[in-house]
Each structure stands twice: as C-alpha cells, then as structure tokens.
N, C-alpha and C positions, 0 to 999 in steps of 0.2 A: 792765323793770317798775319799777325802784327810778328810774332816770334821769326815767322818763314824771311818776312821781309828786311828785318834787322840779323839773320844769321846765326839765330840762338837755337840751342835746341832743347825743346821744350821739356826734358825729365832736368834739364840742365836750371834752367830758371824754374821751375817745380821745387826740387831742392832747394836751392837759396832762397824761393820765398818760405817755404815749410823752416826752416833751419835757423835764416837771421831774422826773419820777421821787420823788414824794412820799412821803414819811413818812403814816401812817394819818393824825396832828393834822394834818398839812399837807392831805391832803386833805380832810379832812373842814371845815377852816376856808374851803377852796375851796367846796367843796360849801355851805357856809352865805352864802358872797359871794356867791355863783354861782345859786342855786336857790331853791325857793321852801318853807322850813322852817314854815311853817303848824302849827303842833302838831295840828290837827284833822285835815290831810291827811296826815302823818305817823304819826297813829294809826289811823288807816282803811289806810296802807299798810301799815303792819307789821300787822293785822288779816289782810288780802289775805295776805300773805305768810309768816306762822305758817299758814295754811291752804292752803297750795301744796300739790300733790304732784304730781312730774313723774310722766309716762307712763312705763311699764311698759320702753320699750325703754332713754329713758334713767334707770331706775334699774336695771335690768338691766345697763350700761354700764357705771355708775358703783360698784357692787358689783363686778363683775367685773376692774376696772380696780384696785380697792382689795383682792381678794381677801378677798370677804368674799360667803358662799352667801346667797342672794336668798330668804331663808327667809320673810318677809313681816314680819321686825321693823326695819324700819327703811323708811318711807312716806316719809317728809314730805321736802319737798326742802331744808331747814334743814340737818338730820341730812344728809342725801344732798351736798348742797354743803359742809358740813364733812369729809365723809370723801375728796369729791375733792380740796378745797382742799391737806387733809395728803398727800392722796397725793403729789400736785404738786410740793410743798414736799420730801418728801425725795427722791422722783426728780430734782428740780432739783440739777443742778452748782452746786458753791460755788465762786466763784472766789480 
C-alpha cells in the first residue's frame, strides 16, 4: 500500500533493503530519491492508512501471536502492525 502510494516498485525496495541493509534515515532518504513524496499524496495515504483495519483472521493472527485476547480493543492495523512488529523484535535472535 505505502510502496503503490509513493511510486516504488516493490522487488525494487526488496533489493535495496536485502542488499544495503539500511538505517530508518538511510532508508527513508532512499525512499525520498527514489519515489514520489507529493505532500498531497502523502496525506491522502496516511489518511488511507490510519483507517485500515485488517480482517478478522489477520488480527486474530496477530493477537494470538503476541498473546494478547482478541477482546475487540485493538482494530486498527496501526496498533495491530505495532504489536507484530514488537513481537518480532524480541523473538528475533541477537547476534
């Protein structure tokens, strides 16, 4: 969603994160060389995007993954992609 919006095309930033392995500034200064930062399209996507909410299986998924009961307080895939992200992160090995 976020690649469509900014112009990228996604085997395109696949590669560069696989290859340089970026810092956030680093990518995001990609992402400004690289795509099409439009403050208008930008705020129509973040618009789009604070009003996500994944389907029922994957926030089902994603709750259950993070241990946390699918009580109906937490909809939005923001929230939902934040609690996968942490899950992620500390299941991740540190080398």
């Amino acid at each position: 969603m976020t690649l469509d919006a900014l112009g990228i095309n996604r085997e395109t930033f696949l590669a560069y994160i696989k290859e340089s392995k970026p810092t956030y500034v680093a990518c995001e200064a990609w992402v400004a060389a690289n795509g099409n930062v439009d403050a208008a399209k930008i705020a129509a996507h973040n618009a789009a995007v604070d009003g996500y909410n994944h389907d029922d299986d994957t926030r089902a998924a994603i709750l259950a993954a993070a241990g946390r009961a699918d009580d109906g307080s937490v909809l939005d895939a923001v929230n939902l992609n934040n609690l996968d992200d942490w899950q992620g992160f500390h299941a991740a090995e540190i080398a």
